[in-house]
C-alpha positions as CSV (number, residue, x, y, z in Angstrom):
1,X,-24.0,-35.8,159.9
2,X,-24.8,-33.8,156.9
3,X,-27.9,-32.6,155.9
4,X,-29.0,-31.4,152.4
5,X,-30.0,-27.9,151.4
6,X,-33.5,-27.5,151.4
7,X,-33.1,-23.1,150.7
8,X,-32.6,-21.0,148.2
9,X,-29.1,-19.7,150.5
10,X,-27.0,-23.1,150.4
11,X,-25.9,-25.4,147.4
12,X,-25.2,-28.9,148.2
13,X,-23.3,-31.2,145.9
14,X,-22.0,-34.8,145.9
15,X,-19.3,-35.7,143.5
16,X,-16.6,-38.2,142.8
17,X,-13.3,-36.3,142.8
18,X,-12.1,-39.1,140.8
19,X,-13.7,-38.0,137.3
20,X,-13.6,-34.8,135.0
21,X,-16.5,-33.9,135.1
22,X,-17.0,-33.7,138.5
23,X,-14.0,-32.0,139.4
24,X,-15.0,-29.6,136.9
25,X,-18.9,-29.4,138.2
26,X,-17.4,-28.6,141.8
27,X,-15.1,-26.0,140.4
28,X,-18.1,-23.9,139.0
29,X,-20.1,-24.2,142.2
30,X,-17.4,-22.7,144.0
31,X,-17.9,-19.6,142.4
32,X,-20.9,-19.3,143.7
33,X,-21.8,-16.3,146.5
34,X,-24.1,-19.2,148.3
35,X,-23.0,-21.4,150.8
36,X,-21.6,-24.2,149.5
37,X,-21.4,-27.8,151.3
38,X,-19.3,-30.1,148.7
39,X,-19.2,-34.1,149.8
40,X,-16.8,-36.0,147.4
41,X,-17.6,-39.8,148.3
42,X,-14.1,-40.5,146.7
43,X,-12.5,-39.4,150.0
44,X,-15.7,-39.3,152.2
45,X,-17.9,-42.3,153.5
46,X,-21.8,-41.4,152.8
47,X,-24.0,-43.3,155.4
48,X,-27.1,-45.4,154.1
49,X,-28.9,-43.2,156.2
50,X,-27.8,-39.9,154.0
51,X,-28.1,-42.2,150.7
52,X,-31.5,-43.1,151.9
53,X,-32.6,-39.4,152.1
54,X,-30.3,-38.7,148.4
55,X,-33.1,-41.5,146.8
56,X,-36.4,-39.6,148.2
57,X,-35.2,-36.4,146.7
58,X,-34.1,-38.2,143.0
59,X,-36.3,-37.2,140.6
60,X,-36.1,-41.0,138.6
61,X,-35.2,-44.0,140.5
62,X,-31.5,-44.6,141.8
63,X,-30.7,-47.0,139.2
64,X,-30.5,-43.8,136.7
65,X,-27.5,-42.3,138.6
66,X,-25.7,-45.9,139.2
67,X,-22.8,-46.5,136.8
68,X,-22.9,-50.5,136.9
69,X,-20.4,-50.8,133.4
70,X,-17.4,-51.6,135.5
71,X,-18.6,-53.2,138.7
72,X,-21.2,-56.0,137.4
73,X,-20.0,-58.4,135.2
74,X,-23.7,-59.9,134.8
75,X,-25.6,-57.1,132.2
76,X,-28.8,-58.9,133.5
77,X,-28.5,-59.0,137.3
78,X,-31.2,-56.4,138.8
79,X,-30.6,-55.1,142.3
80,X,-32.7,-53.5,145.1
81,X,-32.4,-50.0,146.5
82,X,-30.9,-51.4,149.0
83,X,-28.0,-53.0,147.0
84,X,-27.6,-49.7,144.7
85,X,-26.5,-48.0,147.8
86,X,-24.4,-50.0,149.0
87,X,-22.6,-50.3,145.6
88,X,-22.2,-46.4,145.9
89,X,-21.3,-46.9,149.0
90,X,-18.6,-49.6,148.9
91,X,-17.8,-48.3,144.7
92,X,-17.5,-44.4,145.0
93,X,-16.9,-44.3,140.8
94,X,-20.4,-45.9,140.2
95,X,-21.8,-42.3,140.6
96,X,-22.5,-41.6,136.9
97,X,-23.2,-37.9,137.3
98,X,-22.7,-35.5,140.3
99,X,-26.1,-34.8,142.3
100,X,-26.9,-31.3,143.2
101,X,-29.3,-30.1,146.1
102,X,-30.6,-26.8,145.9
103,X,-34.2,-25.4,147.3
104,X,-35.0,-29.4,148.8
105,X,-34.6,-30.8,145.3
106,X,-32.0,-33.0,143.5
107,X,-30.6,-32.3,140.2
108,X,-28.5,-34.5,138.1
109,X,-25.9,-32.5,136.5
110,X,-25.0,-34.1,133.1
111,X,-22.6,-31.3,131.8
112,X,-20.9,-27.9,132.8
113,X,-23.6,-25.7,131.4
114,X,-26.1,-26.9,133.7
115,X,-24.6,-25.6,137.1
116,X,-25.1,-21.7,135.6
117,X,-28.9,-22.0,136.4
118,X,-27.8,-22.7,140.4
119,X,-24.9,-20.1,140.8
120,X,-25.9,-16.3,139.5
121,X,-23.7,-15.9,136.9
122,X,-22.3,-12.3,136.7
123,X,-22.5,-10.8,133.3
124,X,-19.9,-8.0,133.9
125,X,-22.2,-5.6,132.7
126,X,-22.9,-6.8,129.3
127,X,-26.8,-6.6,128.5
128,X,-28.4,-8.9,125.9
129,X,-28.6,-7.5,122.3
130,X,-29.8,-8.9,119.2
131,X,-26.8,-10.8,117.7
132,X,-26.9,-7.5,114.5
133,X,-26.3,-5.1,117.3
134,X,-23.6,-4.1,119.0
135,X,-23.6,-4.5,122.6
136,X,-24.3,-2.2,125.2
137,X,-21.8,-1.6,127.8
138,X,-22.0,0.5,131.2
139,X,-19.1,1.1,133.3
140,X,-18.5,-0.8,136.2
141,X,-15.9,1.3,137.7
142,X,-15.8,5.0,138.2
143,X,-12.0,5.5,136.1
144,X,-13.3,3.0,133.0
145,X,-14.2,4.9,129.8
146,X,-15.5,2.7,127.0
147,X,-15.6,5.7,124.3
148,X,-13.5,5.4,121.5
């Protein structure tokens, strides 16, 4: 059984392996120095039970992260909570975006850019200038010189 990150020490993230962007999403949070649990629903069964606890933490309603384009043929037809999970269940692509648990909240991560905020990027020593200055650089290294 898995259970979703609820600290500030562990990421949690549910993806489709099948698309881009999710393969891309997972990629980022792997650089991360925080535990990392990764569930790709492509290859891995999630049980209503799990899906259950994935709608309590959504911060809309699970209709917003359920694709329905290519597996409803009826543009009208409106479906329960119930049914939504058991087309992500039975449909792993319906996932529209990848949904990422961190400090016992979900996050819907629409594009790349968003998964810096989660995963302390290192700046390599670069500090923030005005865009007019040059910037400033310290060594990272002992042997490094950046003289010219």
């Amino acid at each position: 059984m898995h259970t979703l990150s609820n600290d500030n020490r562990q990421i949690t993230l549910i993806y489709n392996g099948n698309h881009a962007l999710h393969r891309r999403v997972r990629a980022l949070c792997s650089a991360t120095k925080k535990a990392l649990l990764t569930l790709d629903i492509s290859q891995e069964k999630i049980s209503q039970t799990l899906w259950a606890e994935i709608e309590s933490l959504l911060p809309g309603e699970l209709h917003q992260i359920v694709d329905l384009k290519e597996t409803v043929t009826d543009s009208e037809a409106v479906f329960s909570k119930h049914d939504l999970m058991k087309i992500l269940e039975k449909n792993p692509d319906s996932l529209s975006f990848p949904l990422l648990f961190y400090k016992a909240t979900c996050h819907q991560i629409k594009n790349e850019a968003e998964v810096l905020r989660f995963i302390n990027v290192d700046s390599g020593g670069f500090e923030k200038t005005m865009h007019t200055q040059a910037p400033k650089v310290k060594s990272q290294t002992r042997e490094e010189s950046f003289r010219s």
